[in-house]
Jmol script that loads the backbone (N, CA, C; Angstrom):
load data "model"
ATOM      1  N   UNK A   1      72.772 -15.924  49.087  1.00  0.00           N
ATOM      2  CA  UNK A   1      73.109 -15.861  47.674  1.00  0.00           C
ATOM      3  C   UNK A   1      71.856 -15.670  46.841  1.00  0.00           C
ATOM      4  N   UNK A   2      72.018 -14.645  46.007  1.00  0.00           N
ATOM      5  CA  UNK A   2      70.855 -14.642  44.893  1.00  0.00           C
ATOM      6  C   UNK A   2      70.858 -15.647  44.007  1.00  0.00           C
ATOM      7  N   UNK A   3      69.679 -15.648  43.131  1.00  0.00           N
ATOM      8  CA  UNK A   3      69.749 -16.664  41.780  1.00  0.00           C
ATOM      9  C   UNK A   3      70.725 -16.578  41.462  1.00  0.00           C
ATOM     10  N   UNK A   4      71.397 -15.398  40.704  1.00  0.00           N
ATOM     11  CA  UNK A   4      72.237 -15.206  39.694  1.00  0.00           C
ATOM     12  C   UNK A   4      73.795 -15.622  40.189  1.00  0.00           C
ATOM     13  N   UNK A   5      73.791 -15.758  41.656  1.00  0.00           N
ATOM     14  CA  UNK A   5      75.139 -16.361  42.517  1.00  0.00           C
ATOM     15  C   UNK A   5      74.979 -17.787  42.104  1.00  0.00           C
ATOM     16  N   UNK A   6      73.721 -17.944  42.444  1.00  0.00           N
ATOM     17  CA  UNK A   6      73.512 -19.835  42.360  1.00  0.00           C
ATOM     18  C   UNK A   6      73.938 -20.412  41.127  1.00  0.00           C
ATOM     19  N   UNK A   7      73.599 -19.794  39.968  1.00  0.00           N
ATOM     20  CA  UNK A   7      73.685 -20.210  38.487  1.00  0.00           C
ATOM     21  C   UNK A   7      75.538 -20.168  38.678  1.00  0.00           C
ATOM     22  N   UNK A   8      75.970 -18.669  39.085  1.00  0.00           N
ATOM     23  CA  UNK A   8      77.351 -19.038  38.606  1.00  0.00           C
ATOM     24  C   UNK A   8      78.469 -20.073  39.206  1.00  0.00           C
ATOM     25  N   UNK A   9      77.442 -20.838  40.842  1.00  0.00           N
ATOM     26  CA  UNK A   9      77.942 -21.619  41.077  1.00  0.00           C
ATOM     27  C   UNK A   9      77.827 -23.324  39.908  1.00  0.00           C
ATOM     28  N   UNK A  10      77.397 -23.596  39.390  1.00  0.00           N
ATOM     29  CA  UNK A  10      77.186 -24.731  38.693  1.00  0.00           C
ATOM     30  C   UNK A  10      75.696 -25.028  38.567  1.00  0.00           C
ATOM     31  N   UNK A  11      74.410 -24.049  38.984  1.00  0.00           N
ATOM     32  CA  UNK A  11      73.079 -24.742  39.062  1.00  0.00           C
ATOM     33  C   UNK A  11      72.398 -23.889  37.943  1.00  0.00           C
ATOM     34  N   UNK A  12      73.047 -24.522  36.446  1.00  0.00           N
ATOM     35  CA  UNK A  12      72.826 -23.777  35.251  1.00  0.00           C
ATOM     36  C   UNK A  12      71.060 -24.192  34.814  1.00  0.00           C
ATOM     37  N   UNK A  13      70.596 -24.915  35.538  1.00  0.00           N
ATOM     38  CA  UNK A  13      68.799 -25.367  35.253  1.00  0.00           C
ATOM     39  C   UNK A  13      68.122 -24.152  35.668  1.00  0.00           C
ATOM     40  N   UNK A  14      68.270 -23.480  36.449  1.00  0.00           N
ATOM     41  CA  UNK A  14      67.284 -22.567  37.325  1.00  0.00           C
ATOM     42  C   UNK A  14      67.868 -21.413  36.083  1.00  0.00           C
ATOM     43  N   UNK A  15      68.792 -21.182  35.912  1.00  0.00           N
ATOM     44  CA  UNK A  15      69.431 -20.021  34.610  1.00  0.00           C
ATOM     45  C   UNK A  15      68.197 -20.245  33.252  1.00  0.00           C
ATOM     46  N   UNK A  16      68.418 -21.785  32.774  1.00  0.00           N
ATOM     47  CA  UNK A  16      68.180 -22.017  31.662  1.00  0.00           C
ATOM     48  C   UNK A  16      66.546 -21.607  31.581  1.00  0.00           C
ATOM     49  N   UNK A  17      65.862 -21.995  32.941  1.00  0.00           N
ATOM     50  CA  UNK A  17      64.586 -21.547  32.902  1.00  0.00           C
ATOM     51  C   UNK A  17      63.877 -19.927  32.487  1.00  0.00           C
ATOM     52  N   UNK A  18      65.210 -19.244  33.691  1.00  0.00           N
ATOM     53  CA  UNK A  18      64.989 -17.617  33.612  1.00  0.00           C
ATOM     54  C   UNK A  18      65.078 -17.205  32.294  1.00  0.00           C
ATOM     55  N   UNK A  19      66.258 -17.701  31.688  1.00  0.00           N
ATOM     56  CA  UNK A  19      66.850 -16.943  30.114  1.00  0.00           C
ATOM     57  C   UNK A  19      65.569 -17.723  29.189  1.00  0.00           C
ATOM     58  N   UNK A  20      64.869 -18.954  29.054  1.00  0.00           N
ATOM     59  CA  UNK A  20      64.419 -19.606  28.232  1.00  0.00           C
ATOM     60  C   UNK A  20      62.977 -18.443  28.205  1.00  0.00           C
ATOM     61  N   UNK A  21      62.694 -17.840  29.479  1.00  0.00           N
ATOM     62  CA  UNK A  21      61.480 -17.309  29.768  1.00  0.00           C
ATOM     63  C   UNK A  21      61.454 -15.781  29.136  1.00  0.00           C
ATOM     64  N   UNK A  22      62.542 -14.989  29.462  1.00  0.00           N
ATOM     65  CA  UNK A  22      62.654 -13.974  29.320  1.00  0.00           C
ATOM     66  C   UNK A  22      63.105 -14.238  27.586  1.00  0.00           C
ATOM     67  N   UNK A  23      63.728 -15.068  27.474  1.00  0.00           N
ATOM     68  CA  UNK A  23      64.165 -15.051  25.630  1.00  0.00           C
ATOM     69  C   UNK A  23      62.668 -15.280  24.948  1.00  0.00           C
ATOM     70  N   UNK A  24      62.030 -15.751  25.340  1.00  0.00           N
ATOM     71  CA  UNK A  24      60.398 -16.022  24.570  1.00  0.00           C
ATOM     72  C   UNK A  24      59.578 -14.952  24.901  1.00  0.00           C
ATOM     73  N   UNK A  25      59.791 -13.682  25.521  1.00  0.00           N
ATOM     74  CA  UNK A  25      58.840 -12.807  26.120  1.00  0.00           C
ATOM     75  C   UNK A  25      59.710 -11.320  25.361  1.00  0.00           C
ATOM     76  N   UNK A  26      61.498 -11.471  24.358  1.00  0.00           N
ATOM     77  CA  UNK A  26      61.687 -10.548  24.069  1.00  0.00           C
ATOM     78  C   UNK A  26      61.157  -9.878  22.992  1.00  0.00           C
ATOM     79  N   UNK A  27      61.060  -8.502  23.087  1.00  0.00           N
ATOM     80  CA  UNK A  27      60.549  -7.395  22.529  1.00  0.00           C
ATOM     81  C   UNK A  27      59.303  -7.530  23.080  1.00  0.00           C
ATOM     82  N   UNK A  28      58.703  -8.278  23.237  1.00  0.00           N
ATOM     83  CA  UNK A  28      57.387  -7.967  23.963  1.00  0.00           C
ATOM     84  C   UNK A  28      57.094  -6.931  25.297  1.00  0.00           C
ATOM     85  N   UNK A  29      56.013  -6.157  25.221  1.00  0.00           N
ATOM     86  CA  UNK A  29      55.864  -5.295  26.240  1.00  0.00           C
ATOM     87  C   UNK A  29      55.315  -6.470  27.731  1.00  0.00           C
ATOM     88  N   UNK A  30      55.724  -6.350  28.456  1.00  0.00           N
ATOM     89  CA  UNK A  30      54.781  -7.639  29.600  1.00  0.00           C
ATOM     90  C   UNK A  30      53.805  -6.530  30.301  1.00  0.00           C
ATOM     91  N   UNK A  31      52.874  -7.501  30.733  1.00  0.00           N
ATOM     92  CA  UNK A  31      52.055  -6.997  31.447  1.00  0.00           C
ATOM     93  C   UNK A  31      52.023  -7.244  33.072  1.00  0.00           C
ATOM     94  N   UNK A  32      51.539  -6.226  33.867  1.00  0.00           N
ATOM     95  CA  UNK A  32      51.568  -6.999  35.044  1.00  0.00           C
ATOM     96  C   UNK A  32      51.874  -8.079  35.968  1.00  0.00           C
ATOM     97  N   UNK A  33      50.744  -8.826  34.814  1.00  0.00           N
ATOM     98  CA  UNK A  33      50.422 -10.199  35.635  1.00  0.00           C
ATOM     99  C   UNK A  33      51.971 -11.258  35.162  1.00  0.00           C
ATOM    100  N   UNK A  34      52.214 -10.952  34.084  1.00  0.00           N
ATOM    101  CA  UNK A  34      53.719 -11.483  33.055  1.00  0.00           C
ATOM    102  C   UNK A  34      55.115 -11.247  33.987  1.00  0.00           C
ATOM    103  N   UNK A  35      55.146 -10.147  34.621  1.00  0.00           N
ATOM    104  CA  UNK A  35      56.009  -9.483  35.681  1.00  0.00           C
ATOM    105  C   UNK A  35      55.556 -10.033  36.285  1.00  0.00           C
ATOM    106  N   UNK A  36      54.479 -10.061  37.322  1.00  0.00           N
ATOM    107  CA  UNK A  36      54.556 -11.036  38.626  1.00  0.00           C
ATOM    108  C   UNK A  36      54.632 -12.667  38.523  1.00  0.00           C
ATOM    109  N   UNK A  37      54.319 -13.403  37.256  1.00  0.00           N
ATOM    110  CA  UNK A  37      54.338 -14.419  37.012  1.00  0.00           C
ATOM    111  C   UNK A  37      55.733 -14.893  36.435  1.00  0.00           C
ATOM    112  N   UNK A  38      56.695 -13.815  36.420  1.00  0.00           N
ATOM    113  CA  UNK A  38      58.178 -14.047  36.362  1.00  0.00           C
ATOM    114  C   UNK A  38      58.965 -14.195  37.781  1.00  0.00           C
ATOM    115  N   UNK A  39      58.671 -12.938  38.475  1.00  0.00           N
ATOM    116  CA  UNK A  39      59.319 -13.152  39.513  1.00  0.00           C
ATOM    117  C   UNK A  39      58.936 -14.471  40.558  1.00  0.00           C
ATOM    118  N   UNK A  40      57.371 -14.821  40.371  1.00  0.00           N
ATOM    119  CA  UNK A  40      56.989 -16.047  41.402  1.00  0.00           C
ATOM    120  C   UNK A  40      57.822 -16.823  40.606  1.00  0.00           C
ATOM    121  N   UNK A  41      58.747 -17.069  39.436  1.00  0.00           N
ATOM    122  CA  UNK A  41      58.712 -18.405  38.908  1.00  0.00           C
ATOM    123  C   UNK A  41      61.012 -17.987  39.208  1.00  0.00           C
ATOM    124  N   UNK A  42      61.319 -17.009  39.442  1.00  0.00           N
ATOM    125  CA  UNK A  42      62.444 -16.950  40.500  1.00  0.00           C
ATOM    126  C   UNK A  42      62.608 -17.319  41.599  1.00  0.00           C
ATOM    127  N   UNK A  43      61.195 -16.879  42.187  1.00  0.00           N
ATOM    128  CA  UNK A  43      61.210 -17.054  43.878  1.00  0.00           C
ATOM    129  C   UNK A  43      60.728 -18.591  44.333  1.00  0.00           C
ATOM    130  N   UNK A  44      60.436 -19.145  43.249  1.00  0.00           N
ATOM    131  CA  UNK A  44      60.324 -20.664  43.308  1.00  0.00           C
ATOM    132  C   UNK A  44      61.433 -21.146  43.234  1.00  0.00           C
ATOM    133  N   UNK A  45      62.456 -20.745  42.320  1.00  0.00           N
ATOM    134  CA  UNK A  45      63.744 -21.688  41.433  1.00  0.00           C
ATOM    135  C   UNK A  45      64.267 -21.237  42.868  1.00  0.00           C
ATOM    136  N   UNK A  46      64.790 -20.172  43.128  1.00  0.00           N
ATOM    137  CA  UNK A  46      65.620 -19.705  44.507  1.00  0.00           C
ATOM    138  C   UNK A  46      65.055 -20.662  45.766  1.00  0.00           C
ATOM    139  N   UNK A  47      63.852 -21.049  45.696  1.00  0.00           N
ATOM    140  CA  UNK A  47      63.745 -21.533  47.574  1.00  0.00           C
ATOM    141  C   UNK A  47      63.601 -22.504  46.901  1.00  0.00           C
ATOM    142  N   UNK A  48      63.553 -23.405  45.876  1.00  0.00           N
ATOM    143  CA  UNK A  48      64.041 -25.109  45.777  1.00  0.00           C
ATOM    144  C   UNK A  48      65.511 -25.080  45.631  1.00  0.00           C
ATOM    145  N   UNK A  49      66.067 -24.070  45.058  1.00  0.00           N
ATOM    146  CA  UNK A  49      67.438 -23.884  45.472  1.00  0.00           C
ATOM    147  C   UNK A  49      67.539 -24.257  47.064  1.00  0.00           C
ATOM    148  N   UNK A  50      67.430 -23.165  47.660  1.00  0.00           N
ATOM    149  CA  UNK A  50      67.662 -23.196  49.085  1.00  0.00           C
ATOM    150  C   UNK A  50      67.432 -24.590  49.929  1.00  0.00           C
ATOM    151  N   UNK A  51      66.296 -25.190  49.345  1.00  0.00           N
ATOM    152  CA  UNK A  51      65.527 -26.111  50.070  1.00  0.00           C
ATOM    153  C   UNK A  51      66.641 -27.561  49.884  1.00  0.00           C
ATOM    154  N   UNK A  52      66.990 -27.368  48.401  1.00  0.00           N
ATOM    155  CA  UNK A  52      67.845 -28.707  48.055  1.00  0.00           C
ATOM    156  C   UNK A  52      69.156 -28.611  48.382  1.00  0.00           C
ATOM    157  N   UNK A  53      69.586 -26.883  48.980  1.00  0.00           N
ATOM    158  CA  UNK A  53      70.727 -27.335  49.713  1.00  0.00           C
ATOM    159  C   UNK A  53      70.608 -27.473  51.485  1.00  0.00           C
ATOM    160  N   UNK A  54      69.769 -27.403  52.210  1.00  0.00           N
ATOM    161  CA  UNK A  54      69.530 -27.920  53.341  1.00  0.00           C
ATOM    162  C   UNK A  54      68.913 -29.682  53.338  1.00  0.00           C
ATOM    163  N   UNK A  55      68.710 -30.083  52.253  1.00  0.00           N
ATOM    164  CA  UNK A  55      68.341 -32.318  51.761  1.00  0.00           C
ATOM    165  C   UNK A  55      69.999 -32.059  51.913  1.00  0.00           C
ATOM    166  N   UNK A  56      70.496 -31.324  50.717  1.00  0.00           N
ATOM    167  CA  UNK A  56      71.831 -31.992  51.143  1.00  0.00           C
ATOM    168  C   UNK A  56      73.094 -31.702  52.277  1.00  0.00           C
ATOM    169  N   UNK A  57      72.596 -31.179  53.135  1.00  0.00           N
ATOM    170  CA  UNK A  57      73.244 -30.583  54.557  1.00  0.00           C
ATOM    171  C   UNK A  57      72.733 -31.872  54.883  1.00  0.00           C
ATOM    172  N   UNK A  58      71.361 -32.252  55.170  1.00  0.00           N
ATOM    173  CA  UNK A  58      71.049 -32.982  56.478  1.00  0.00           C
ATOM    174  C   UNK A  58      71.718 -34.671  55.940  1.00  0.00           C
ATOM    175  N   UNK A  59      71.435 -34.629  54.611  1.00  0.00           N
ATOM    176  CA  UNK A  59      71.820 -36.248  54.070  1.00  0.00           C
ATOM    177  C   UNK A  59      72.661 -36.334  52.764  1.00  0.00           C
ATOM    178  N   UNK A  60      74.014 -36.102  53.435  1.00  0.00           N
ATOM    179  CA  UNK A  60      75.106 -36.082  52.390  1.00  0.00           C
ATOM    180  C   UNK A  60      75.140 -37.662  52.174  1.00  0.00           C
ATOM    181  N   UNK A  61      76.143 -37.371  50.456  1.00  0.00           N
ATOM    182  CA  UNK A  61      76.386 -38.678  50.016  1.00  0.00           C
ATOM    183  C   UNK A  61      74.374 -39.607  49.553  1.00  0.00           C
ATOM    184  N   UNK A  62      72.955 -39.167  49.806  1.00  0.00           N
ATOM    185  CA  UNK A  62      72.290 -39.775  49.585  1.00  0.00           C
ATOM    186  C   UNK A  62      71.499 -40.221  47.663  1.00  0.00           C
ATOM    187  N   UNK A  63      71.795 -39.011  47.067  1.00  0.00           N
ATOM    188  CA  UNK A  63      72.093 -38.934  45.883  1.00  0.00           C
ATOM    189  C   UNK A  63      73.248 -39.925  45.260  1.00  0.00           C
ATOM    190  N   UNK A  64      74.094 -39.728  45.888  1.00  0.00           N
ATOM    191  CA  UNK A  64      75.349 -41.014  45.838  1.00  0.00           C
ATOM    192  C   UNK A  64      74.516 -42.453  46.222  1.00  0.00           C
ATOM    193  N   UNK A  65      74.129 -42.551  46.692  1.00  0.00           N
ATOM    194  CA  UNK A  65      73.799 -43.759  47.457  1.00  0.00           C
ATOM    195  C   UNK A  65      72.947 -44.619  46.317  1.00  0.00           C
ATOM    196  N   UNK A  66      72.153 -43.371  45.898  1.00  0.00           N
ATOM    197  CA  UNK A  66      70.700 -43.716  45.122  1.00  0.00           C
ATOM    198  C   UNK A  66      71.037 -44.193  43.413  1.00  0.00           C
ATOM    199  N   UNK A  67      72.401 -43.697  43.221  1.00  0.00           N
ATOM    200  CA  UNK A  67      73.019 -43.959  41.943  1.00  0.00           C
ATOM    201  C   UNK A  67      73.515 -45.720  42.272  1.00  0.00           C
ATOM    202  N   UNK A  68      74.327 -45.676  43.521  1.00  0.00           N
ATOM    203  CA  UNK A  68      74.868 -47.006  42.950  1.00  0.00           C
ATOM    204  C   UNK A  68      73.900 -48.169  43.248  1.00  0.00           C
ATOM    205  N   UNK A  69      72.928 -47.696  43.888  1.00  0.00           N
ATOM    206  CA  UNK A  69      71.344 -48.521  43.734  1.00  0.00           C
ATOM    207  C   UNK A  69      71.183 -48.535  42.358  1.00  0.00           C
ATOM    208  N   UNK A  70      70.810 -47.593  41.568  1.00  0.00           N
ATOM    209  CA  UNK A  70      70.695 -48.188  40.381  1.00  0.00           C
ATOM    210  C   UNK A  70      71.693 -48.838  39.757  1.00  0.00           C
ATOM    211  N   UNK A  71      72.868 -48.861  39.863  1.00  0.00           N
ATOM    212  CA  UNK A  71      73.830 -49.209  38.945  1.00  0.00           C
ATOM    213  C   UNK A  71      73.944 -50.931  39.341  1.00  0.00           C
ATOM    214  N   UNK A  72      73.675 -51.390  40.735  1.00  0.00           N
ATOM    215  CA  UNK A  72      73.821 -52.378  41.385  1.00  0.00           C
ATOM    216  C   UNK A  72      72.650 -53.299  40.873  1.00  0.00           C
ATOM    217  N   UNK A  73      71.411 -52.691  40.391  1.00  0.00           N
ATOM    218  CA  UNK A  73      70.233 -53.166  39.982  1.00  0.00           C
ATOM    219  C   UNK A  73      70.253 -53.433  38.710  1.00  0.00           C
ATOM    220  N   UNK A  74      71.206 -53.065  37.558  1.00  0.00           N
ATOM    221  CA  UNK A  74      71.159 -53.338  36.490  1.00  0.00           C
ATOM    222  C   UNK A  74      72.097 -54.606  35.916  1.00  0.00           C
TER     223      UNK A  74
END
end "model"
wireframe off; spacefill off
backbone 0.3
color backbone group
């Protein structure tokens, strides 16, 4: 799945970053380094994508777990 699959599944943070980036850079001409310093900052959001859905393959429910720790602590 690309970014743009991921966002329309529910992971609207990695969106908000792309659009927040590209909305502050419109009409502007980019340069090079602006273009490659966009796409590294996709190819980051995409493989912590990827990465945070293999945490939650290996350890379902641990996010769960970690909530009612706090809730139990208060």
């Amino acid at each position: 799945m690309d970014l743009g699959e991921k966002c329309k599944l529910g992971q609207a943070d990695s969106y908000q970053v792309c659009h927040k980036w590209l909305k502050d850079c419109k009409g502007c001409v980019l340069s090079l380094d602006e273009i490659r310093t966009y796409c590294r900052i996709v190819t980051a959001l995409s493989k912590t994508i990827e990465i945070q859905a293999q945490i939650d393959e290996l350890y379902p429910g641990v996010g769960k777990g970690l909530l009612l720790l706090r809730i139990e602590r208060r």
